[in-house]
N, C-alpha and C positions, 0 to 999 in steps of 0.2 A: 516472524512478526508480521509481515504481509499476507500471511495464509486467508484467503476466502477476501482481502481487501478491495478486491476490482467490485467487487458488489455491494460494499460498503459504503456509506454514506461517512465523510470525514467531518466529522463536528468539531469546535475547535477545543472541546474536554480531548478528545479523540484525539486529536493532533500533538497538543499540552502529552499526554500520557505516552505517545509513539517515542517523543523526542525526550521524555524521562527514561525511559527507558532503556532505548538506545543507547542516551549518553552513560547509564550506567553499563551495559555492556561493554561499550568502550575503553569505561574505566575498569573494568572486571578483564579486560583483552590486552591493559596496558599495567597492573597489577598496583594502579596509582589508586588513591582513596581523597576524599571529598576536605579533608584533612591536609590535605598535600597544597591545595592550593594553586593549582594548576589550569589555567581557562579553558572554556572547553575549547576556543578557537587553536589553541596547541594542542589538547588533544584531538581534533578533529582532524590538524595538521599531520600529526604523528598516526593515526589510524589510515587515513586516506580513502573514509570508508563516503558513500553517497548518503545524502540527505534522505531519511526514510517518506519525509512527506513528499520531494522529486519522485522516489521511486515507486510509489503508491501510486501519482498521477499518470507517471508513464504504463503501470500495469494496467490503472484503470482505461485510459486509452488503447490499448492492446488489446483490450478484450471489450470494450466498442467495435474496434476494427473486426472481431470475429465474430459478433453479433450481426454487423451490418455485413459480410460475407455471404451468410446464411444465404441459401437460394430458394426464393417466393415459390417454388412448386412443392417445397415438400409438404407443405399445407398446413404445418406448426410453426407459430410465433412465438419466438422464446422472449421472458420476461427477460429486463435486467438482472433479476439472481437467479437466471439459467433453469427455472424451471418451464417446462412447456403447459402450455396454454393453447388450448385446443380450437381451429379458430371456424366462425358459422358462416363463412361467407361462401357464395358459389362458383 
């Protein structure tokens, strides 16, 4: 579910959809149904799995960090979706 997210822009349709998601896998990982009546704050207890939208911010910070690592001689600026961009200066 995070695949390609550090690049992503998190809108809050985006966020709505991560955390539907989610909670259905949790309920798919705990063999309970929506029928069962069970909140997700006990399922959430009962999974112990992390908030997918924490986990996104911490990826997308991660990979900030190895953006800004990058060393100014190799003479390519990479964009934020990791493609390089060829750069005119002298």
């Amino acid at each position: 579910m995070t695949n390609g997210s550090e690049t992503r822009s998190l809108t809050m349709g985006l966020i709505r959809r991560l955390r539907v998601t989610e909670r259905a896998m949790e309920r798919a990982m705990l063999g309970v149904s929506l029928r069962d009546l069970i909140r997700n704050q006990e399922i959430r207890r009962r999974t112990r799995v992390t908030v997918i939208t924490q986990r996104v911010a911490k990826l997308k910070w991660q990979w900030a960090g190895h953006i800004a690592r990058i060393p100014m001689d190799v003479g390519v600026l990479r964009c934020w979706n990791g493609d390089p961009a060829p750069v005119n200066a002298p």
